[in-house]
C-alpha positions as CSV (number, residue, x, y, z in Angstrom):
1,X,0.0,0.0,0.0
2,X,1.7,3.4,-0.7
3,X,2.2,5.9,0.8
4,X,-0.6,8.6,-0.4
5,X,-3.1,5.9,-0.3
6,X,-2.9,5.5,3.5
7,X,-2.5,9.0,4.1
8,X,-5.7,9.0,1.8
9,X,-7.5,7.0,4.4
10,X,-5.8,8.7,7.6
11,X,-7.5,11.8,6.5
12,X,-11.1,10.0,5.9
13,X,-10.8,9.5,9.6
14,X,-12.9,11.5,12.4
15,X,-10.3,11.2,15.0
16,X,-7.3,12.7,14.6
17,X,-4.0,11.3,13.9
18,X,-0.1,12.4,13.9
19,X,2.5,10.5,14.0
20,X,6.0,11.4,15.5
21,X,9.6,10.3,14.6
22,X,12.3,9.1,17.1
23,X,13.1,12.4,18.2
24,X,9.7,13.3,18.7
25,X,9.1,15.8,15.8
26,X,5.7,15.1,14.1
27,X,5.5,13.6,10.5
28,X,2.0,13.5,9.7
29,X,-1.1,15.5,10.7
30,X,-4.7,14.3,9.2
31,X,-7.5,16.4,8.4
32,X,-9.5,15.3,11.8
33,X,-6.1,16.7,13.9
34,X,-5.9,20.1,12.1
35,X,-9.8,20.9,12.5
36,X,-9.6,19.8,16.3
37,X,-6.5,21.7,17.0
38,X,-6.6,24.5,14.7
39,X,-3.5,23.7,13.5
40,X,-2.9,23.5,9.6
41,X,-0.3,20.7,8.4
42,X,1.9,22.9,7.3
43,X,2.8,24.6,10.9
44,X,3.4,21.5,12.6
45,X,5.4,18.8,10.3
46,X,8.8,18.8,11.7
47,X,8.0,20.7,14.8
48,X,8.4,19.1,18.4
49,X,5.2,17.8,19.5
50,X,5.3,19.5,22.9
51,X,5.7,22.7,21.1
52,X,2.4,22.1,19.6
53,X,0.2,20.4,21.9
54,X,1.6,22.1,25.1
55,X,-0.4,19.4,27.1
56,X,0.3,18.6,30.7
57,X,1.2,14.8,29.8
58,X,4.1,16.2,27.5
59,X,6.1,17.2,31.0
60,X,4.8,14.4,33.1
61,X,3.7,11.3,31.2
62,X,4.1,11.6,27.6
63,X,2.4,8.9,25.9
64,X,4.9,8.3,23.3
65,X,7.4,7.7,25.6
66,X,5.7,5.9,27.7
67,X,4.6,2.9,25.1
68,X,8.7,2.9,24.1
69,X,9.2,2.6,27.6
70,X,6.8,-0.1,28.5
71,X,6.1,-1.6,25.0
72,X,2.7,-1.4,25.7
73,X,-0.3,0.7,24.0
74,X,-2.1,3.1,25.5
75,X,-5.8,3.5,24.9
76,X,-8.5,6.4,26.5
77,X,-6.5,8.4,28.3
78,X,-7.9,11.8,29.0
79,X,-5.8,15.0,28.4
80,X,-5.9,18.4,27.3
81,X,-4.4,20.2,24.7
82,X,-3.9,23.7,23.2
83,X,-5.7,24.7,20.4
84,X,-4.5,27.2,17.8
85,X,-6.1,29.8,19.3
86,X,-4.8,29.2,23.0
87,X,-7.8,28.1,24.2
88,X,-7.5,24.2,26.5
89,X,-9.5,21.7,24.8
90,X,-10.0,18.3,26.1
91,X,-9.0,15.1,24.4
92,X,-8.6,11.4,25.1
93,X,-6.5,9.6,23.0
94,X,-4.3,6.3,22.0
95,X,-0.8,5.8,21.7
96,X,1.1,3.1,19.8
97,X,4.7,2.5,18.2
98,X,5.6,2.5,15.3
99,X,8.2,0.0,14.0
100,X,10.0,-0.2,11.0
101,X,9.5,-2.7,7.6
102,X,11.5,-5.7,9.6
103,X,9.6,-5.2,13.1
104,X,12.9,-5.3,15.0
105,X,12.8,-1.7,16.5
106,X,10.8,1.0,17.2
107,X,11.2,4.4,14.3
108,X,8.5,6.7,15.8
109,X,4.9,6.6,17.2
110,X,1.2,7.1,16.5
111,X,-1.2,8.9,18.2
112,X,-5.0,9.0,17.7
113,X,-7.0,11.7,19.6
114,X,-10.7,12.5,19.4
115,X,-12.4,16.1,20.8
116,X,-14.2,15.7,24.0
117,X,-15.1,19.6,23.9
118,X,-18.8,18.7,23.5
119,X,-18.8,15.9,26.1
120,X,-17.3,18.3,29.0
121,X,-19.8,20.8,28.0
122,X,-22.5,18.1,28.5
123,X,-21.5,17.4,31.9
124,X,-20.8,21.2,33.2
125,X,-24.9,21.1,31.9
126,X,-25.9,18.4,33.5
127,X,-24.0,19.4,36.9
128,X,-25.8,22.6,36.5
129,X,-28.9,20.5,36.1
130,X,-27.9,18.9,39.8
131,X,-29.0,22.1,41.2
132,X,-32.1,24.0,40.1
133,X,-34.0,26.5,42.1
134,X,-33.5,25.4,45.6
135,X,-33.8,21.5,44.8
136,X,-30.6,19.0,44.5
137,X,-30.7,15.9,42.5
138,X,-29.3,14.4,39.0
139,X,-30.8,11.6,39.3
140,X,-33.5,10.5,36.3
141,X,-36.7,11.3,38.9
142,X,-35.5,14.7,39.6
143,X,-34.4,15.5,36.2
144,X,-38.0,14.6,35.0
145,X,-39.3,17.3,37.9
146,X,-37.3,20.1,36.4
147,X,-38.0,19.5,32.8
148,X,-42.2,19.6,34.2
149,X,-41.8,22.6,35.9
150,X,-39.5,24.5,33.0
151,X,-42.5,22.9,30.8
152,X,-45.4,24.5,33.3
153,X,-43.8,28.2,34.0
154,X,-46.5,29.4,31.5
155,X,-49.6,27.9,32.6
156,X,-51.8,29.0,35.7
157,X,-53.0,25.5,36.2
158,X,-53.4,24.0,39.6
159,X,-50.6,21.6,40.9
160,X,-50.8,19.1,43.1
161,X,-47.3,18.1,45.0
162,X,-47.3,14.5,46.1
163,X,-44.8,13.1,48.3
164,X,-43.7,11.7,51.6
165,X,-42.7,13.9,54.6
166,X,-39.3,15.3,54.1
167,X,-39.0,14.7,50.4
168,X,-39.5,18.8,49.6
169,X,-42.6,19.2,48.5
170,X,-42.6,23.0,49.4
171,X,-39.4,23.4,47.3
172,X,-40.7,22.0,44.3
173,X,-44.4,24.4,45.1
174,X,-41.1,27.4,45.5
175,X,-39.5,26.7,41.9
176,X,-43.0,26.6,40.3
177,X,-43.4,29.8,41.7
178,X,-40.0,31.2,40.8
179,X,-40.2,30.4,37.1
180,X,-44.2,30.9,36.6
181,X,-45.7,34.4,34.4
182,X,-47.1,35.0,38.7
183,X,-43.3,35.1,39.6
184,X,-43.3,38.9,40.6
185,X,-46.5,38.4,42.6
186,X,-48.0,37.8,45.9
187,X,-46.7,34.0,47.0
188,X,-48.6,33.1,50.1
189,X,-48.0,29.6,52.2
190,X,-50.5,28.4,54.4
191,X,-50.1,24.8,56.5
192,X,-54.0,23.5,56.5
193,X,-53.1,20.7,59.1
194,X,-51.8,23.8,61.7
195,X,-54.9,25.6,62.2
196,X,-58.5,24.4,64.0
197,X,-61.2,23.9,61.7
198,X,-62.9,26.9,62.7
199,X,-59.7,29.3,62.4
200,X,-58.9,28.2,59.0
201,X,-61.8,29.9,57.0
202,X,-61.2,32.9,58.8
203,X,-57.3,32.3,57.9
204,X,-58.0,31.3,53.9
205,X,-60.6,33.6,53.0
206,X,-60.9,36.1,56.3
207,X,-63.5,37.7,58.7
208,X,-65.1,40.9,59.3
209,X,-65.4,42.5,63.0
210,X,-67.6,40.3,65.0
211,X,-67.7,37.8,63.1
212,X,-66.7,35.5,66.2
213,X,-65.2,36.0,69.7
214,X,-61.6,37.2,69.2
215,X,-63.1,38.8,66.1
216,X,-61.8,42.9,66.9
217,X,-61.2,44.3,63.5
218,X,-61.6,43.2,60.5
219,X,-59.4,41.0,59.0
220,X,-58.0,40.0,55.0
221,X,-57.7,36.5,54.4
222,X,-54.9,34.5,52.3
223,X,-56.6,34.7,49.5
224,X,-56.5,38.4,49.2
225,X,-53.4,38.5,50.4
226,X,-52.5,36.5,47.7
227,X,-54.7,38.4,44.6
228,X,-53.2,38.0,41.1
229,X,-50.6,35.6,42.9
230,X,-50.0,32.3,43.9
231,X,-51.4,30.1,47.3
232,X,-49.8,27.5,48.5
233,X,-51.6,25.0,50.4
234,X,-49.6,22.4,52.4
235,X,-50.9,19.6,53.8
236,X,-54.4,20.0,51.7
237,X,-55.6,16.6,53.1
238,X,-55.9,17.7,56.5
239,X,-58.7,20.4,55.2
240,X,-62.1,19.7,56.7
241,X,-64.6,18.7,54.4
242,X,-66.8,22.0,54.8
243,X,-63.8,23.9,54.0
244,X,-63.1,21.4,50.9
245,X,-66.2,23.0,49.6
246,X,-65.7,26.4,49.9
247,X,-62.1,26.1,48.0
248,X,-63.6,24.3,45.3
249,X,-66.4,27.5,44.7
250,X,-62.9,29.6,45.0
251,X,-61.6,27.4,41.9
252,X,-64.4,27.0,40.1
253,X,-65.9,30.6,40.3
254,X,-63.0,32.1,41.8
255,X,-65.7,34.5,44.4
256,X,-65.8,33.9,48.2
257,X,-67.0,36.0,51.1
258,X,-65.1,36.2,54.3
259,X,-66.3,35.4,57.7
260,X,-69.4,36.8,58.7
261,X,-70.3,38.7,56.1
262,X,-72.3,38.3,52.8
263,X,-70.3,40.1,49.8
264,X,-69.1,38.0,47.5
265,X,-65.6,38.9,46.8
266,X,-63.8,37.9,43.5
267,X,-60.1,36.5,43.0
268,X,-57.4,35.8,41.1
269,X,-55.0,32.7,42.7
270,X,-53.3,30.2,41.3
271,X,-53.3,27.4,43.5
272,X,-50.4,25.0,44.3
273,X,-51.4,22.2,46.5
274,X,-49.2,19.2,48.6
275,X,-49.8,16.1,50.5
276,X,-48.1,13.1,52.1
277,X,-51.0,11.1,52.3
278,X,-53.2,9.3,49.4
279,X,-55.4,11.3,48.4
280,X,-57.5,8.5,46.6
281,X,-58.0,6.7,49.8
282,X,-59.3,9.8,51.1
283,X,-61.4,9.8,48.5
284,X,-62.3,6.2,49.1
285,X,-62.7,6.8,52.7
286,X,-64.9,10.5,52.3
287,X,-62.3,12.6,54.1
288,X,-61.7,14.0,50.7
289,X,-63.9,15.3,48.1
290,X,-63.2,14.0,44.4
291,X,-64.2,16.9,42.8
292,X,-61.8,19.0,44.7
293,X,-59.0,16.2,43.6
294,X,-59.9,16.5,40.1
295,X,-59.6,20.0,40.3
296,X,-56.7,20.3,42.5
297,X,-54.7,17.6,40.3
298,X,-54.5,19.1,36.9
299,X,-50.8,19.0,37.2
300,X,-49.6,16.3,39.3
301,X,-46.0,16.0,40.2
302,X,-44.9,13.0,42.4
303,X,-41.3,13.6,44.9
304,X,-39.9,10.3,45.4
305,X,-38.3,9.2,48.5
306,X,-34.7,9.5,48.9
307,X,-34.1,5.9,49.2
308,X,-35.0,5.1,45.4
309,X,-32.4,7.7,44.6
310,X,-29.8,7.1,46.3
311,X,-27.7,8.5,43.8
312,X,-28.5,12.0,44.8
313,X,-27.1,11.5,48.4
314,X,-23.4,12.4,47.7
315,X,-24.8,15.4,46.1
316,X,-27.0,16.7,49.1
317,X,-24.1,15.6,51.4
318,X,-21.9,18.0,49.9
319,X,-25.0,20.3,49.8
320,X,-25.6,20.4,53.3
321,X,-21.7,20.6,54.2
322,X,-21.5,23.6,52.5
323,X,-24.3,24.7,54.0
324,X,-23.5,24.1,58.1
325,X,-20.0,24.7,57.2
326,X,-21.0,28.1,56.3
327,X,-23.4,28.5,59.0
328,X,-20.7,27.0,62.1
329,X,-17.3,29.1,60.5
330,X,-16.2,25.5,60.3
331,X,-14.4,24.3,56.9
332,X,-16.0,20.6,57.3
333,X,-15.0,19.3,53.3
334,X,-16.0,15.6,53.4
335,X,-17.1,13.1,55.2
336,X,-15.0,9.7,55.6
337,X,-15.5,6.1,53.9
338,X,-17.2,4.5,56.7
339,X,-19.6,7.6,57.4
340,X,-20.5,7.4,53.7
341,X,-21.3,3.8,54.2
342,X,-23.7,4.3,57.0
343,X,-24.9,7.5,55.0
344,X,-25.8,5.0,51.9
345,X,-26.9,1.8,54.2
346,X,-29.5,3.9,56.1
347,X,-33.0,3.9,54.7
348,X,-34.4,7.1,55.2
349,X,-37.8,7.4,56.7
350,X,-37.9,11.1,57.1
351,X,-36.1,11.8,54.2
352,X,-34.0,14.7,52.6
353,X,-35.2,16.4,56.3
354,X,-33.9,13.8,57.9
355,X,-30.2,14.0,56.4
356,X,-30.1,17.6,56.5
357,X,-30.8,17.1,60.7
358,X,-28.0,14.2,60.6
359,X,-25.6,16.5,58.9
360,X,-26.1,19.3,61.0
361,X,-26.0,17.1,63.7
362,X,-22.2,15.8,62.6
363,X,-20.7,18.7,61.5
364,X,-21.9,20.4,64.9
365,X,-19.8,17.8,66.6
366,X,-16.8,17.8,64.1
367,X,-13.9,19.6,64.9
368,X,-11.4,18.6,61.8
369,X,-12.2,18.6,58.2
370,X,-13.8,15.2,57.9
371,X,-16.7,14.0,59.2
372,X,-16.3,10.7,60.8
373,X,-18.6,7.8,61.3
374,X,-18.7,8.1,65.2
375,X,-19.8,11.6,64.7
376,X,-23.4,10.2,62.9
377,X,-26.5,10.6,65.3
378,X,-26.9,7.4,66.7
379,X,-30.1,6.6,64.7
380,X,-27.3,6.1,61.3
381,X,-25.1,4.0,62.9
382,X,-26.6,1.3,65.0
383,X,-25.0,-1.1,67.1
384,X,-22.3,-3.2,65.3
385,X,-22.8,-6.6,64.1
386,X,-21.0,-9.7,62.5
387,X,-19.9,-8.9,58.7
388,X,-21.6,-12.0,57.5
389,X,-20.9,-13.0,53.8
390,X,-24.5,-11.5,53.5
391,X,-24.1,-11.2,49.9
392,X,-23.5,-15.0,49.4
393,X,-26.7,-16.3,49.2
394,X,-28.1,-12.6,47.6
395,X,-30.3,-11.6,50.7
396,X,-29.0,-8.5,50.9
397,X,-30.0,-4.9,49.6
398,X,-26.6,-3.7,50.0
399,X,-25.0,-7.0,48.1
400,X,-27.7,-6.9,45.3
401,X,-27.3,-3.3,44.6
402,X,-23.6,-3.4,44.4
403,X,-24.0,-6.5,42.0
404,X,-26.2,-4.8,39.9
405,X,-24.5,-1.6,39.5
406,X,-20.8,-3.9,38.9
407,X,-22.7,-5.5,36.0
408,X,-24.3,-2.6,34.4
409,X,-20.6,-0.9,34.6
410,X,-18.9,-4.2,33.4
411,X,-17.3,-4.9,36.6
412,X,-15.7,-1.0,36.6
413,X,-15.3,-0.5,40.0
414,X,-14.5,2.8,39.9
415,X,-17.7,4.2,37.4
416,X,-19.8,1.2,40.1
417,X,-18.9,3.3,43.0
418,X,-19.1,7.1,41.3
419,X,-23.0,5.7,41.0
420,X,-23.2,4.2,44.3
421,X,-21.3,7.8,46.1
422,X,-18.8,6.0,47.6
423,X,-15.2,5.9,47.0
424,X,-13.1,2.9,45.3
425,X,-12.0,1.9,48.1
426,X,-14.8,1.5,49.9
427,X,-16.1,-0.8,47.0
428,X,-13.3,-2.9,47.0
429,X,-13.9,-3.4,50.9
430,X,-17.8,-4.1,50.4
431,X,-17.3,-6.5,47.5
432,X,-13.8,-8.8,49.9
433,X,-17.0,-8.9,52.3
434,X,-19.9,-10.2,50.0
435,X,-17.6,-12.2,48.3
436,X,-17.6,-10.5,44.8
437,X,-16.1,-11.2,41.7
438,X,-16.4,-11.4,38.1
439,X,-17.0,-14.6,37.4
């Protein structure tokens, strides 16, 4: 095959190629190498390759000299290089030798790199994603509750937040708000489970002097208060039936009259609505009107527990460092291997609330940088027992989640344990115990 023929085909290539000489001065640059590195053909044959690429594996590691070295290829190793204009852009790349006609000794080497420009740019979006107004999480449930409120900020529909306790119901009801056309309104909370039944009319839709004892002055309700705005009704379940009926004239006719007195009063609210129970057993059981649901749930988002995302945890862990760290003047960074064991193993009945308390809780008793097991609440770390080769028979959660997450990675221990939020390390040590192993 000659010579201009396989340069032919070099240059058909998508990755690009150049290939050095003993001393390290480059002899061929394809097509893919000059429009990834700005550099045209002509300004680089003969030149040192450092010269060029002025990456940070030239001085350390270079590749080149590494394969004479070892006699062994490299393949995917991430770098950076300059581009023409100055600029870093990130590459990952091969490296090979090149021998001559007889195969008795190496004459130069080869190295193919493709752009990863687009790909970082991907994940600076989608760690920008991780946080969106007020709420934490890149995992696929959370990602799916950004992309529905980005896809609702133009609608004045009613919401209803579903979730357990602690998930963040009134975070999600705060970045509908903050990206809705009523953002630069009136945004009004009101807890319907905190107030007795005959306090919260007077509190949603308020009273006129005498309207009761205690009754001085007359009095606006929420719903004024929250005119041309948004109201944001927390634990909606906990309304009493009568009062069920009243907010569903407000939605349907959008009128009311406050307490005690007999003008109807119009209104314009958007309302945002949450619960941690099930609203279709209420429903099932009469504590809840239907109609009220059906009007209530034209949008219905659903938080999920933070134990079936568990890869979020890292994330609010660092969230909440940051944030006590701030709060205490302490300069807390991380919390150990076994901490972050306990942190992943515990269930989480109260949720996101609940790990914010137990952060707080361990960075209030930390005085070094890391966060250590011991310094847990007691609740995260109960009392010690036998490692038992758990995993041996697949009984338990821990065992088949690290199996699973192994074998979707193909036994990559280190992408396995950037999923799980726990270091390498700490892998290695949970998979000795179960017994793991590719078989």
């Amino acid at each position: 095959m000659n010579t201009t023929f396989t340069e032919d085909i070099l240059d058909s290539l998508g990755e690009g190629v150049f290939t050095v000489d003993k001393n390290f001065r480059i002899t061929f640059f394809n097509q893919a190498a000059e429009r990834i590195t700005g550099f045209r053909k002509e300004e680089v044959i003969g030149q040192f390759c450092k010269h060029v690429f002025k990456s940070h594996l030239c001085l350390e590691s270079c590749p080149i000299a590494t394969v004479l070295e070892k006699r062994e290829n490299l393949f995917d190793v991430d770098s950076a290089i300059r581009h023409r204009n100055g600029h870093k852009r990130p590459i990952r790349l091969n490296a090979a030798v090149i021998r001559n006609q007889n195969g008795d000794g190496p004459v130069g080497g080869v190295i193919s790199f493709r752009d990863l420009s687009d790909l970082e740019m991907l994940r600076e979006q989608l760690k920008q994603r991780a946080f969106f107004e007020g709420m934490v999480g890149q995992s696929k449930a959370m990602q799916e509750i950004y992309a529905l409120v980005e896809e609702i900020s133009d609608s004045d529909a009613s919401v209803l937040i579903q979730g357990e306790s602690g998930t963040g119901k009134e975070l999600v009801a705060n970045a509908i708000q903050a990206t809705s056309l009523r953002k630069n309104a009136p945004f009004v909370k009101v807890n319907c489970s905190v107030f007795p039944p005959q306090l919260l009319a007077s509190e949603l839709f308020g009273h006129v002097r005498g309207a009761f004892t205690g009754a001085i002055k007359d009095r606006l309700g929420r719903f004024e208060m929250a005119n041309r705005g948004t109201l944001f009704l927390d634990e909606v379940a906990e309304m009493p039936l009568q009062m069920q009926l009243q907010l569903l004239r407000v939605l349907q006719e959008g009128t009311f009259e406050r307490v005690g007195e007999s003008i109807t009063r119009e209104v314009d609210v958007r309302i945002i609505a949450a619960t941690n129970e099930d609203l279709s057993e209420g429903i099932a059981t009469g504590k809840f009107r239907e109609d009220l649901y059906y009007r209530l749930n034209v949008i219905p988002i659903v938080v999920p527990p933070l134990r079936s995302r568990p890869e979020d945890i890292r994330l609010l862990i660092e969230h909440f460092l940051k944030k006590f760290s701030l709060v205490s003047k302490k300069n807390i960074r991380d919390v150990d291997d076994a901490a972050m064991d306990l942190l992943h193993q515990h269930t989480w009945p109260g949720n996101i609330r609940e790990l914010e308390n137990a952060l707080e809780y361990a960075v209030a008793r930390t005085r070094g940088p890391v966060i250590k097991a011991a310094m847990l609440p007691p609740s995260i770390r109960p009392p010690s027992q036998p490692a038992t080769a758990a995993g041996g028979d697949g009984s338990s959660a821990d065992y088949r989640q690290i199996r699973q997450l192994l074998e979707k990675h193909h036994w990559n221990r280190t992408l396995a344990a950037k999923e799980l939020g726990i270091g390498r390390t700490t892998l290695w040590r949970k998979m000795k115990v179960y017994r793991l192993d590719r078989e």
